[in-house]
C-alpha positions as a printed NumPy array, in Angstrom:
array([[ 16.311,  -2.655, -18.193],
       [ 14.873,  -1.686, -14.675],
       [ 16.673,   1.757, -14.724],
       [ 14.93 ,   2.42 , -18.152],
       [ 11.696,   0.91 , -16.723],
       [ 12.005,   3.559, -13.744],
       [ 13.055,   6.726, -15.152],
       [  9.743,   5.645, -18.287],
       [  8.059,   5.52 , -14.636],
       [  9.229,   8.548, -12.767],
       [  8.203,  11.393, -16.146],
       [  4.593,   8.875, -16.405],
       [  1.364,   9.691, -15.411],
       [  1.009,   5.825, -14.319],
       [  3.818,   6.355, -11.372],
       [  1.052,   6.228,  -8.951],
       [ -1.26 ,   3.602, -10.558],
       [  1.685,   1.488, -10.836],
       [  3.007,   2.142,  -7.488],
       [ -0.429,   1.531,  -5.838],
       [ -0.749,  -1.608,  -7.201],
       [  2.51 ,  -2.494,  -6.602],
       [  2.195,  -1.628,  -2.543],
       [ -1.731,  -4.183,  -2.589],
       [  0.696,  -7.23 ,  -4.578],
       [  3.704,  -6.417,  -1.807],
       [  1.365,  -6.282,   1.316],
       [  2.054,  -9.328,   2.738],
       [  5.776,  -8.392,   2.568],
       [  5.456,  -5.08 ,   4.083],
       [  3.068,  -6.171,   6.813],
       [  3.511, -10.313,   7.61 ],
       [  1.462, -12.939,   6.527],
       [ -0.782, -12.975,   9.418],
       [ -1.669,  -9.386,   9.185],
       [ -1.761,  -9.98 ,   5.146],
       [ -4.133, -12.64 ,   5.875],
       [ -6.19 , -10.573,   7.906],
       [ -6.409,  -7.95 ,   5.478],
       [ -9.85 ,  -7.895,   3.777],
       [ -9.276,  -4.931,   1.375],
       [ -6.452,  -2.363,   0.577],
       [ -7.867,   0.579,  -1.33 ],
       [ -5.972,   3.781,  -2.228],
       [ -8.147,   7.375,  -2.566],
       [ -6.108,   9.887,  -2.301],
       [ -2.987,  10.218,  -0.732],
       [ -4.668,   7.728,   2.009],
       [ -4.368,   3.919,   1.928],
       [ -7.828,   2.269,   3.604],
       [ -7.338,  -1.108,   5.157],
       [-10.282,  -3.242,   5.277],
       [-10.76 ,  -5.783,   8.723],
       [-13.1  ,  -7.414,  10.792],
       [-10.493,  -8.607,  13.638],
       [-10.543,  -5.794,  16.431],
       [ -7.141,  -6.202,  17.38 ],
       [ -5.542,  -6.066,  14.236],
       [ -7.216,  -2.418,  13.747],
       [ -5.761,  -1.882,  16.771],
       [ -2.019,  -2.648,  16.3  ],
       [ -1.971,  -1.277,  12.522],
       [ -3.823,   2.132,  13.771],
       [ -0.982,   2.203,  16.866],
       [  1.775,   1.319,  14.343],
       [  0.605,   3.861,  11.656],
       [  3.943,   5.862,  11.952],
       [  5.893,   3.024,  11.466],
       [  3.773,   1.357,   8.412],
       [  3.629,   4.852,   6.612],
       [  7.75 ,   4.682,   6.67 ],
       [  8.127,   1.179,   5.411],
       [  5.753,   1.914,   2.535],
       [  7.512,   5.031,   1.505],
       [ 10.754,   2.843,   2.141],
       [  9.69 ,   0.233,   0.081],
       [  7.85 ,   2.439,  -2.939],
       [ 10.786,   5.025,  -2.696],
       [  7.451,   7.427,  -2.757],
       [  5.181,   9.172,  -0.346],
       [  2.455,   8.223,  -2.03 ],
       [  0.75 ,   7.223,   1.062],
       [  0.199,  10.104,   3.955],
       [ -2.189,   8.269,   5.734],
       [ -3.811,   5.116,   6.415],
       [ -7.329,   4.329,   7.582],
       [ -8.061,   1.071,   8.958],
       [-11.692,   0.261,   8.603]])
């Protein structure tokens, strides 16, 4: 059933819709709880993924750690459909 589900998925124009919401309902997995916590907003335009916070050092670490974040996410989606991130 998944291997139907994903090749239906890879020949879709809803690939990225479905992957984008899958990477805001996987956050805290990706990231931690305390940085999911800390997250205000995800929000995708683009090929960039904005991340919404008020705490100073969290925009901090996650704009130092961008690298590393952008690999787990294509890890994790098996996409690059993120190229950048944007902590806000």
């Amino acid at each position: 059933m998944k291997e139907a589900l994903d090749k239906m998925l890879q020949s879709s124009v809803w690939k990225d819709a479905y992957l984008a919401t899958k990477l805001q309902e996987d956050w805290e997995i990706l990231v931690g709880r305390t940085v999911a916590k800390y997250t205000d907003k995800l929000e995708i335009r683009g090929r960039t993924l904005y991340v919404y916070t008020k705490a100073g050092p969290l925009k901090q670490e996650l704009n130092y750690n961008k690298a590393v974040l952008l690999e787990r996410i294509a890890a994790h989606l098996g996409s690059k459909l993120i190229s950048d991130i944007a902590v806000v």
